[in-house]
C-alpha positions as CSV (number, residue, x, y, z in Angstrom):
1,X,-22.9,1.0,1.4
2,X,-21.8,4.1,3.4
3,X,-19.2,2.4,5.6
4,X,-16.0,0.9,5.1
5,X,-13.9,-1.0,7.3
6,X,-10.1,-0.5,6.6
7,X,-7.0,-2.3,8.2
8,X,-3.6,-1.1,6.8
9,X,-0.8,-4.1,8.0
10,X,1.8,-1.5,9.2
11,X,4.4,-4.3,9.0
12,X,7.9,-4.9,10.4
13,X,9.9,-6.7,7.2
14,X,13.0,-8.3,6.3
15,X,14.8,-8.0,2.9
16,X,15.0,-10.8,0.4
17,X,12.9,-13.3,3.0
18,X,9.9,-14.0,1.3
19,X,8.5,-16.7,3.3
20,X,8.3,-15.1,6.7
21,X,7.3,-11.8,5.0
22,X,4.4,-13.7,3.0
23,X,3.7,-15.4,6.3
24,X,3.6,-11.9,8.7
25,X,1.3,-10.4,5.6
26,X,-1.1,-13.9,5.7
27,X,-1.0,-13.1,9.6
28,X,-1.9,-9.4,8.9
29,X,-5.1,-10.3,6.7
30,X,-6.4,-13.0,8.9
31,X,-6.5,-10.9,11.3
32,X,-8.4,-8.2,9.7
33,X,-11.1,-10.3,8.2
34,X,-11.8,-11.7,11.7
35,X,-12.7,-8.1,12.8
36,X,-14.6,-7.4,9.9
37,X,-12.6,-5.4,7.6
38,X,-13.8,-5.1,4.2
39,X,-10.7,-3.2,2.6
40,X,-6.8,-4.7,3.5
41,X,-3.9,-3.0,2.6
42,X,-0.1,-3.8,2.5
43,X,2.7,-1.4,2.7
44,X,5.1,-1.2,-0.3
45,X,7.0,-4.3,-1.3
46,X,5.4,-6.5,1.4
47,X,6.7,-9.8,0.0
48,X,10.5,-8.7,-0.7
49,X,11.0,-5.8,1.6
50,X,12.4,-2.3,0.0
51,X,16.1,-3.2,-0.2
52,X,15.8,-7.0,-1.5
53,X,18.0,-6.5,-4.6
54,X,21.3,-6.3,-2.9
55,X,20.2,-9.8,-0.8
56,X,18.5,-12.1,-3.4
57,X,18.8,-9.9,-6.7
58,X,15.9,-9.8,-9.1
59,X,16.0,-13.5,-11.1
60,X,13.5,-14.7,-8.6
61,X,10.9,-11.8,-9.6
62,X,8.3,-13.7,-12.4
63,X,5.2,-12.6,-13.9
64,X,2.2,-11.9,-12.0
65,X,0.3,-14.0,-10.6
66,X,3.2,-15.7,-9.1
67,X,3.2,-18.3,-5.9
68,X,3.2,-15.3,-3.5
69,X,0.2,-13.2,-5.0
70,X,-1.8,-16.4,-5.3
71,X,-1.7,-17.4,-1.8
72,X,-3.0,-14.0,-1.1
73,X,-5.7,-14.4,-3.7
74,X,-6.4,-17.8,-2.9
75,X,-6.3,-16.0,0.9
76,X,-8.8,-13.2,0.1
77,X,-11.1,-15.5,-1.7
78,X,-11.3,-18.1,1.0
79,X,-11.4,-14.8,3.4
80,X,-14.1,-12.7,0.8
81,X,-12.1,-9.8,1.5
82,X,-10.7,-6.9,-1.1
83,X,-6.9,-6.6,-0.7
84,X,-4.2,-3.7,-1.9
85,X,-1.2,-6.1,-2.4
86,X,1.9,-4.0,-2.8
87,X,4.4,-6.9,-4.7
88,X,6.7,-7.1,-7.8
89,X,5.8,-7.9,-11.0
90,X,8.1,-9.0,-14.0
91,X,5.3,-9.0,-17.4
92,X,8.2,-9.7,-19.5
93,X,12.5,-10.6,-19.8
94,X,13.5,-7.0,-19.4
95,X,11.2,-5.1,-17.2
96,X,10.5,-5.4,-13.6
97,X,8.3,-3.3,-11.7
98,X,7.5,-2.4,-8.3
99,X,3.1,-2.6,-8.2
100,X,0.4,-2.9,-6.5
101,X,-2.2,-5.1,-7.0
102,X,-6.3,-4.4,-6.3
103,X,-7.5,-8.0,-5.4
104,X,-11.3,-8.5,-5.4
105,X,-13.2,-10.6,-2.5
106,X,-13.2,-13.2,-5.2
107,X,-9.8,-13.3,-5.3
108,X,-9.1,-12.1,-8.5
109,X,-6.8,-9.2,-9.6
110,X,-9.0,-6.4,-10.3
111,X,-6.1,-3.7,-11.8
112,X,-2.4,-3.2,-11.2
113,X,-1.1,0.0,-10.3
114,X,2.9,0.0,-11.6
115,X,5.2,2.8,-9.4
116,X,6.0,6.1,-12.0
117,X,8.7,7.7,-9.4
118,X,11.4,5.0,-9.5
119,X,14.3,7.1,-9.5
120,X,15.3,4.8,-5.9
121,X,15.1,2.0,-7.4
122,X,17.6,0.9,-10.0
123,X,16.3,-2.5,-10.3
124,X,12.8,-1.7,-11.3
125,X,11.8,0.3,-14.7
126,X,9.0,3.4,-14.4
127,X,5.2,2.7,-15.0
128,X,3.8,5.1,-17.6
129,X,0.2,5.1,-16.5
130,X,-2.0,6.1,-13.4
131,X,-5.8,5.1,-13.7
132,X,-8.5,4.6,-10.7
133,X,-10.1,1.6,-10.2
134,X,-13.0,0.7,-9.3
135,X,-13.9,-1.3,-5.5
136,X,-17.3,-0.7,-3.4
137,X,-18.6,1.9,-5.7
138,X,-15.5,4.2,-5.2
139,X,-12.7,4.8,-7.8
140,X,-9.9,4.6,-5.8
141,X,-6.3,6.1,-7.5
142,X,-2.7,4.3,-6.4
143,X,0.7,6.1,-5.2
144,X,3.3,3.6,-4.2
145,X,5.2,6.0,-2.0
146,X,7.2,7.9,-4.2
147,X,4.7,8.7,-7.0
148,X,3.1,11.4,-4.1
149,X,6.8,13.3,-4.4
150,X,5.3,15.1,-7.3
151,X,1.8,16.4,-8.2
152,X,1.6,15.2,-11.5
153,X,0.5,11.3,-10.9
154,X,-2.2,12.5,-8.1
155,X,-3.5,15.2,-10.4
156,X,-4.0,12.6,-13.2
157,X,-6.1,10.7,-11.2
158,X,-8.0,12.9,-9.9
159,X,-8.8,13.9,-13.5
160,X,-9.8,10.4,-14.9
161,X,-12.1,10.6,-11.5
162,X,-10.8,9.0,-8.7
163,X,-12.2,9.9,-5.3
164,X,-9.8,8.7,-2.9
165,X,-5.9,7.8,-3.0
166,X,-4.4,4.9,-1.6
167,X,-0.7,4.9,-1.1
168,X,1.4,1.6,-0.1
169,X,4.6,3.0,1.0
170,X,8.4,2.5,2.5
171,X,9.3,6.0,3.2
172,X,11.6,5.8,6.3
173,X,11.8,9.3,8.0
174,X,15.0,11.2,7.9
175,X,17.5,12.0,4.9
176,X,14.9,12.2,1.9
177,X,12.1,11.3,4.0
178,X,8.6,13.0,3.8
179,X,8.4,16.9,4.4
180,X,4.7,17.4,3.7
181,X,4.1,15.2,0.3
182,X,1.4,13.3,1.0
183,X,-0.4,16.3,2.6
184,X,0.4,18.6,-0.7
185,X,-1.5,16.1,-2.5
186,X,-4.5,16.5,-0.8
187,X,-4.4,20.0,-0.9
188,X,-3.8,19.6,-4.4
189,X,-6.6,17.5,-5.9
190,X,-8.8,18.3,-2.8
191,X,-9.1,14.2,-2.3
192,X,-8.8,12.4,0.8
193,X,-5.3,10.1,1.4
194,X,-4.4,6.5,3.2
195,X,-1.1,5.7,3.6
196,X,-0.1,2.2,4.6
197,X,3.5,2.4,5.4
198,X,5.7,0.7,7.8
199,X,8.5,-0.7,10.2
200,X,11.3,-2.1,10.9
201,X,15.1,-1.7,9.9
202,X,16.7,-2.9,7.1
203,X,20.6,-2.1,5.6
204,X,20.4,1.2,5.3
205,X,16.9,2.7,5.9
206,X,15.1,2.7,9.3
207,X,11.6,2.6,9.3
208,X,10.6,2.4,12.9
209,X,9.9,6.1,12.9
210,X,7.6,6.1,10.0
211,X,4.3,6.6,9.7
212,X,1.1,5.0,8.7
213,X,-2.1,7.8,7.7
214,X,-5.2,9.2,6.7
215,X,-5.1,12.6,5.3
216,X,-7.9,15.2,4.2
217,X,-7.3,18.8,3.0
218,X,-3.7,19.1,4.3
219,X,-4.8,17.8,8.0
220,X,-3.6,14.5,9.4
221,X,-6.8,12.6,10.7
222,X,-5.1,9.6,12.0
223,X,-1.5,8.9,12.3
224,X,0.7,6.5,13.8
225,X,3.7,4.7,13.9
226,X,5.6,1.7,15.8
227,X,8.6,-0.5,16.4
228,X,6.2,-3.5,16.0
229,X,4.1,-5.0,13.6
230,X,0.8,-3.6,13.8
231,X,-2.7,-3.8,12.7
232,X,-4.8,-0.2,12.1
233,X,-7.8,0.0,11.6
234,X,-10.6,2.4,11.1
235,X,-14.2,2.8,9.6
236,X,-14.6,5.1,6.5
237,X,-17.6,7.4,6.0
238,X,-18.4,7.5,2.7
239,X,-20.7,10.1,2.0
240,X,-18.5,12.4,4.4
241,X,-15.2,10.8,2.8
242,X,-13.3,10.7,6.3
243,X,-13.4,8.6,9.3
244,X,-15.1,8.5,12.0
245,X,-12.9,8.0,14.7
246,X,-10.8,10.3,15.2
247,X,-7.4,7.2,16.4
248,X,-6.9,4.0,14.6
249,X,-7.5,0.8,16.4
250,X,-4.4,-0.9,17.1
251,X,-3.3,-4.8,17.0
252,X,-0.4,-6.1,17.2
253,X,0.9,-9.0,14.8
């Protein structure tokens, strides 16, 4: 296989409602599989929205799979479609953690990637371990937003031999937004970056600015951004590790 198609759902979501969120994401991965994308990811907490804890709290939050990650299993089998599912994850009483989820085209959860950086989020504990995984004879490492502040998490992948970095994110620009992370990283291990982030507003963060990515050696390949929910998508090369267009297709949800 030496192309990919990718669709990152650069998605406009509410805090602490779960239905419509589920519902714009179910939207977002329809859509993708109808134009033949083979890879579907979800920005950061796609199911709750980033600052969820101060409208619903955390007793909802149960132990994966729960209802909302198998509709999008059920969804991605029925679809035959790999999906990044950026969701929460509770594995026992007294830890909660913000994850991501590698969902196979049949519908089964591959790995979990749990977020190390969690110093934002008081409601969630720190993961303690970064591993690739393996999808279309790639092994792919995970940084859910925060974990690309450092160089520690993408340098650990890179040693245990991932090839590319995937990063679901809610990193609103402005006060303690992004000033050259994710393209450190790269420079860093030398590995390529896709960076699914995305809009909207919620109490006191303003994503509309923010932007979704692909990242090689410090350069930004593709990069956009929008007040509405949008589809990107893009084909991968493999064997040259980058894209070959040089602008995402856009579609709006």
């Amino acid at each position: 296989m030496s192309r990919l198609r990718i669709s990152l759902l650069h998605l406009s979501l509410k805090p602490g409602e779960l239905v419509s969120n589920c519902a714009l994401v179910e939207r977002g991965i329809r859509a993708a599989a109808a134009i033949g994308s083979d890879w579907i990811l979800t920005p950061e907490l796609c199911v709750s929205g980033y600052q969820f804890a101060d409208v619903i709290g955390t007793d909802w939050i149960g132990e994966q799979p729960d209802e909302w990650t198998m509709r999008v299993c059920g969804l991605g089998r029925s679809l035959r479609r790999v999906i990044w599912f950026a969701h929460v994850d509770r594995p026992s009483a007294n830890k909660i953690y913000n994850a991501a989820f590698l969902i196979g085209a049949d519908g089964e959860i591959v790995s979990c990637h749990r977020k190390i950086n969690t110093h934002a989020e008081p409601w969630t504990s720190p993961g303690e371990i970064a591993q690739p995984a393996g999808c279309h004879g790639l092994k792919v490492g995970v940084l859910i937003c925060a974990d690309a502040y450092t160089a520690g998490i993408a340098q650990t992948l890179k040693s245990k031999g991932a090839q590319l970095l995937v990063s679901p994110a809610a990193w609103a620009p402005g006060l303690n937004g992004p000033e050259g992370e994710w393209e450190q990283r790269t420079l860093e291990t030398g590995l390529p970056l896709i960076v699914c982030n995305r809009t909207g507003r919620e109490k006191t963060l303003t994503f509309e600015g923010a932007e979704s990515l692909v990242i090689k050696n410090g350069r930004r390949l593709l990069s956009y951004s929008s007040r509405r929910s949008t589809m990107l998508t893009f084909d991968w090369d493999i064997q040259r590790m980058a894209p070959f267009a040089e602008e995402f297709e856009t579609t709006y949800l």
